[in-house]
C-alpha positions in Angstrom: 119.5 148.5 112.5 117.6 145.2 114.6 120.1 142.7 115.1 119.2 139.3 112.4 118.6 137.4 115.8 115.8 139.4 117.2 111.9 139.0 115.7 111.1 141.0 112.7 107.0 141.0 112.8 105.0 143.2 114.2 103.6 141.0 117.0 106.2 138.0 118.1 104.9 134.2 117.7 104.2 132.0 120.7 105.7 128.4 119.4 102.9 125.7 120.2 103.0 121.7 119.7 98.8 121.4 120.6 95.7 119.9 118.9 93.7 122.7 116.6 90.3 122.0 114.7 89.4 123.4 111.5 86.2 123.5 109.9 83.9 124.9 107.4 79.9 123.8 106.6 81.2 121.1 104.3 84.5 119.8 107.0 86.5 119.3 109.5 89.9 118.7 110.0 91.9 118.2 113.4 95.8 119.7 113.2 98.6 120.7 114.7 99.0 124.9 116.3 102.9 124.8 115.6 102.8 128.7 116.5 99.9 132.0 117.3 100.5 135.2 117.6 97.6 138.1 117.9 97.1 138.2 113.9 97.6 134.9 112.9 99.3 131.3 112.9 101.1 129.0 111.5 99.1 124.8 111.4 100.1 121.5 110.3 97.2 119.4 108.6 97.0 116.6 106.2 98.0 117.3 102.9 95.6 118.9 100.5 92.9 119.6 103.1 93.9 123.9 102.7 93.6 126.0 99.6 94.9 129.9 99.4 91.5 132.0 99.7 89.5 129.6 101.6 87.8 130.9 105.1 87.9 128.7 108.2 86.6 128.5 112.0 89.6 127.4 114.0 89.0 126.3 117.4 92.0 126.1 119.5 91.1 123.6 122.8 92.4 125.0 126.3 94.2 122.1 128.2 92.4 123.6 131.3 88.6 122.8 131.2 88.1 125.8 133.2 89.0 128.1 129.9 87.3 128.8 127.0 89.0 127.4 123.7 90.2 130.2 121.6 87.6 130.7 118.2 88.1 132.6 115.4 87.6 132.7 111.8 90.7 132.2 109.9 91.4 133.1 106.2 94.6 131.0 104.3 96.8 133.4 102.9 99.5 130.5 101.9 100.1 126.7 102.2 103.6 125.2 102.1 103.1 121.7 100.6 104.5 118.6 102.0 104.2 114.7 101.7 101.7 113.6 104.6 101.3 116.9 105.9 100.9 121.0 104.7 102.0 123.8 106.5 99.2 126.7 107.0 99.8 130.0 107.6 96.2 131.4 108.9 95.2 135.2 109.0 92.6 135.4 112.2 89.4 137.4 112.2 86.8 137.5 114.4 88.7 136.3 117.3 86.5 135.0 120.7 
């Protein structure tokens, strides 16, 4: 039996404070990456800018100019309402 301290998912989360973008042909939204991991993430944007089932491109900006941002496409598989801000868990495809 895992001990309840130790992570649970199949790949562990890297926690993140940083600027993410997400857009689709009709917007764009800047966020916040609260945590990534290989499948998927978990962002902070303004309140009622993410459905469930909507498709996004995500662009993660390096803080060196030297590396590329991260891009993927990013499906919502759940938002977790809040007052000024939702949480947005984020599926990633197509990662480059």
């Amino acid at each position: 039996m895992m001990p309840a301290h130790e992570e649970q998912r199949e790949f562990s989360r890297m926690r993140l404070d940083t600027k993410v973008i997400l857009a689709t042909t009709k917007e764009r939204l800047e966020g916040v990456c609260r945590n990534l991991s290989v499948r998927g993430g978990l962002m902070e944007v303004t309140a009622g800018k993410c459905q469930v089932g909507e498709e996004w491109r995500l662009v993660l900006p390096s803080a060196d100019s030297s590396v590329e941002p991260l891009k993927a496409t990013a499906a919502v598989p759940r938002v977790e309402p809040g007052l000024a801000t939702d949480k947005v868990a984020l599926i990633l495809n197509e990662v480059r």
